[in-house]
C-alpha positions as CSV (number, residue, x, y, z in Angstrom):
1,X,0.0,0.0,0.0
2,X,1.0,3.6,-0.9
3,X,1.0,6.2,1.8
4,X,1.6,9.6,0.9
5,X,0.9,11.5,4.0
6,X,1.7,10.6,7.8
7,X,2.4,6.8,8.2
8,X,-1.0,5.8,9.6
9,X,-3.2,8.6,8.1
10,X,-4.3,7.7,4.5
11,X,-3.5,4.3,2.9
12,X,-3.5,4.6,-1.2
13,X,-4.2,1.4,-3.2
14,X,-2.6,1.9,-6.3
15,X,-3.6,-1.0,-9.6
16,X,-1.4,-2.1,-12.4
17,X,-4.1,-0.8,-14.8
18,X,-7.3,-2.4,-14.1
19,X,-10.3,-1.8,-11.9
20,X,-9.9,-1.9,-7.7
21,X,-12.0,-4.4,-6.0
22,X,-13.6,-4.9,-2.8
23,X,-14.1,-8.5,-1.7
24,X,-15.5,-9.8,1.6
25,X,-12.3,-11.5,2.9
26,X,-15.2,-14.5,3.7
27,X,-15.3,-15.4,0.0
28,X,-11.4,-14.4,-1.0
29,X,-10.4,-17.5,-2.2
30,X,-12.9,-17.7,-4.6
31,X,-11.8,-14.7,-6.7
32,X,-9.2,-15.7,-8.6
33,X,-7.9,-12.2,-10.6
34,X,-6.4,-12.8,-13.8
35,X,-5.5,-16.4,-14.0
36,X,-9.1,-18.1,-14.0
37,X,-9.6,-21.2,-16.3
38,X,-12.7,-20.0,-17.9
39,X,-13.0,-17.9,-20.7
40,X,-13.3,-15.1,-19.5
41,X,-11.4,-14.5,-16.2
42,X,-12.9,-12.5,-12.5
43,X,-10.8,-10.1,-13.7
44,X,-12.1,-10.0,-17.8
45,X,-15.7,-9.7,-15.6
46,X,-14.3,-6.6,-13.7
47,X,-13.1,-4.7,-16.2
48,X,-16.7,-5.4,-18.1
49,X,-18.4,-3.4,-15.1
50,X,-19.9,-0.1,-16.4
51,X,-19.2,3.3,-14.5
52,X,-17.5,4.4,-11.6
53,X,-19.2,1.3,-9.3
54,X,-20.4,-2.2,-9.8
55,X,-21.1,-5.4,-7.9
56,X,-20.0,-8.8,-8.9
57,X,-20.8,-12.2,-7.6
58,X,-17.7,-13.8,-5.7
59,X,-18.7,-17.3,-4.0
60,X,-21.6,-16.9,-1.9
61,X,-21.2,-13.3,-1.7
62,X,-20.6,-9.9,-3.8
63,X,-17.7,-7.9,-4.4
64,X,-17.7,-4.4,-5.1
65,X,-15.8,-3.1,-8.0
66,X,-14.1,0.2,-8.5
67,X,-14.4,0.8,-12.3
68,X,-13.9,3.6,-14.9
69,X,-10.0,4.5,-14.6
70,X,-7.4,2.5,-12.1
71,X,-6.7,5.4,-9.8
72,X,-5.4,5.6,-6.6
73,X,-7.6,4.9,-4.2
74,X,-8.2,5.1,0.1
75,X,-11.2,4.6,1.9
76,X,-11.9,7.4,4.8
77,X,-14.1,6.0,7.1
78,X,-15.2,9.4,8.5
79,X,-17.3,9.5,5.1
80,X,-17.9,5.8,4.7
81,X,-16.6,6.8,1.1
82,X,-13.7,5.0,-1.2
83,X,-12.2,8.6,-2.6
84,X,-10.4,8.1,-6.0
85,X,-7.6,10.2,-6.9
86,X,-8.1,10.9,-10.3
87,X,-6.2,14.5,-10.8
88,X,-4.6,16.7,-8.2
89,X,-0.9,18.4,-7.2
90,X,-1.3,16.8,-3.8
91,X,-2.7,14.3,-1.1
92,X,-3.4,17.7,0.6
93,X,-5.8,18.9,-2.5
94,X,-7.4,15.4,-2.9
95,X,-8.2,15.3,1.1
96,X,-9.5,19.0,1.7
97,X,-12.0,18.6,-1.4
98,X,-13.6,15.7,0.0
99,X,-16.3,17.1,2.3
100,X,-17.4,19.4,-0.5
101,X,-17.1,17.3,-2.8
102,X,-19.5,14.9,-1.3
103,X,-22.0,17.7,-1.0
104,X,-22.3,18.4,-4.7
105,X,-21.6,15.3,-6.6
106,X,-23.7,14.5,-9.0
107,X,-24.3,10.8,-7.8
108,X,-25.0,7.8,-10.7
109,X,-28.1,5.7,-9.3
110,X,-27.5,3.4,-6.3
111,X,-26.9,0.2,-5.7
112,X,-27.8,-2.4,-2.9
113,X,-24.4,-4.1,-1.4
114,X,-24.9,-7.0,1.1
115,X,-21.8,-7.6,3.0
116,X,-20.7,-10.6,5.2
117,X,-18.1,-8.3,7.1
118,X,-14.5,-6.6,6.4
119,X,-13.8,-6.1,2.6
120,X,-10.0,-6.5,0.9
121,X,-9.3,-3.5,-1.4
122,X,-6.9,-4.5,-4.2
123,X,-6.0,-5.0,-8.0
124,X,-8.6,-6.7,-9.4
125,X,-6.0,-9.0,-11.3
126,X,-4.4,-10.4,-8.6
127,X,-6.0,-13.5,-7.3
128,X,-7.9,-13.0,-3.7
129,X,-5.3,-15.8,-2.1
130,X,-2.4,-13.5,-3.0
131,X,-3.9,-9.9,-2.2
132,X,-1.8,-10.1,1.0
133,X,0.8,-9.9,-1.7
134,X,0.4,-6.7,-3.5
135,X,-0.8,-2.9,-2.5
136,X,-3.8,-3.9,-0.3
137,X,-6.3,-2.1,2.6
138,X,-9.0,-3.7,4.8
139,X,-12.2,-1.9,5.7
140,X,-13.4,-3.1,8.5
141,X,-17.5,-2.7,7.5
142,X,-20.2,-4.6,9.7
143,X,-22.1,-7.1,8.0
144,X,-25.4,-6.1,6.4
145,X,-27.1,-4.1,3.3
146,X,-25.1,-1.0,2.1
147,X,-26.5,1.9,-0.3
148,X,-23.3,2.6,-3.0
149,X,-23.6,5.6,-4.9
150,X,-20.7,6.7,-7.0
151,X,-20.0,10.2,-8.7
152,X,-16.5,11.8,-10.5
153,X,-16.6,15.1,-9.3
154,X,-13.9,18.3,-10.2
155,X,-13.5,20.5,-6.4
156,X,-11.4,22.5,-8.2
157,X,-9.7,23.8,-11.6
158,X,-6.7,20.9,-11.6
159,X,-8.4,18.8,-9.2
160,X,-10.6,15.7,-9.7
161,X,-11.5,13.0,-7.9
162,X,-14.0,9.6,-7.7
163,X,-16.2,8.5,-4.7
164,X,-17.7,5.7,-3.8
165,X,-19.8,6.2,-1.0
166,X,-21.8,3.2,1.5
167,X,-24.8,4.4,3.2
168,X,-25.8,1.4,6.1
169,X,-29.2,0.5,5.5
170,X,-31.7,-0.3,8.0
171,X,-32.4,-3.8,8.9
172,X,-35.7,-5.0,7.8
């Protein structure tokens, strides 16, 4: 994992070119990246995701992938948001545009995400087994149904940035 502030403060997960994805470390093992004997691979099936947010089956469970353009990415839990850095001189920029940022997006529709427990952020390519292996984060969400909404939104001239935010749903 990247970090380009205080050690401790933001983790960045960076990709090799392809989506980010978030998989419930319950059902790891079952996505298996790039190298999947099928025809098309997990990872062919991420990139085929359409805008900034989708959700793909992953064993029993769903993952939640991170489409449109592999950019650096943390998750802030004080806004329950995966924040994308698409364009910006500095961590500093990308950070202090968040709260606005929030406030005016123009959010895509959302989508319902039911999660077992704590996600794995990583490279869509690399196989769940081996995330432990490459530029990873864990959020630490508690199990249950999550509203994602996803929006690319420009805080300033030369800055630009994705979010993915979860709303916790009530339980019915």
């Amino acid at each position: 994992m990247v970090r380009y502030a205080e050690p401790g403060t933001v983790e960045w997960v960076e990709s090799g070119g392809g989506p980010l994805i978030a998989v419930p470390e319950t059902v790891l093992p079952f996505w298996t990246g790039a190298d999947g004997e099928e025809t098309d691979s997990d990872y062919d099936r991420a990139c085929e995701v359409d805008g900034y947010a989708g959700l793909l089956p992953v064993g029993d469970s769903t993952a939640l992938v991170l489409g449109d353009e592999p950019a650096s990415t943390a998750y802030l839990p004080d806004h329950a948001a995966f924040v994308r850095w698409c364009a910006a001189d500095s961590e500093d920029e990308v950070l202090s545009g968040v709260r606005a940022a929030l406030d005016t997006a123009e959010w895509e529709p959302e989508v319902s995400w039911q999660v077992p427990g704590p996600v794995l952020l990583f490279d869509a390519a690399w196989p769940g087994a081996a995330s432990d292996r490459t530029d990873h984060v864990r959020v630490a969400l508690d199990p249950g149904r999550y509203a994602v909404r996803a929006a690319e939104v420009r805080p300033g001239p030369e800055t630009w940035l994705g979010l993915v935010q979860l709303r916790r749903l009530a339980t019915r």
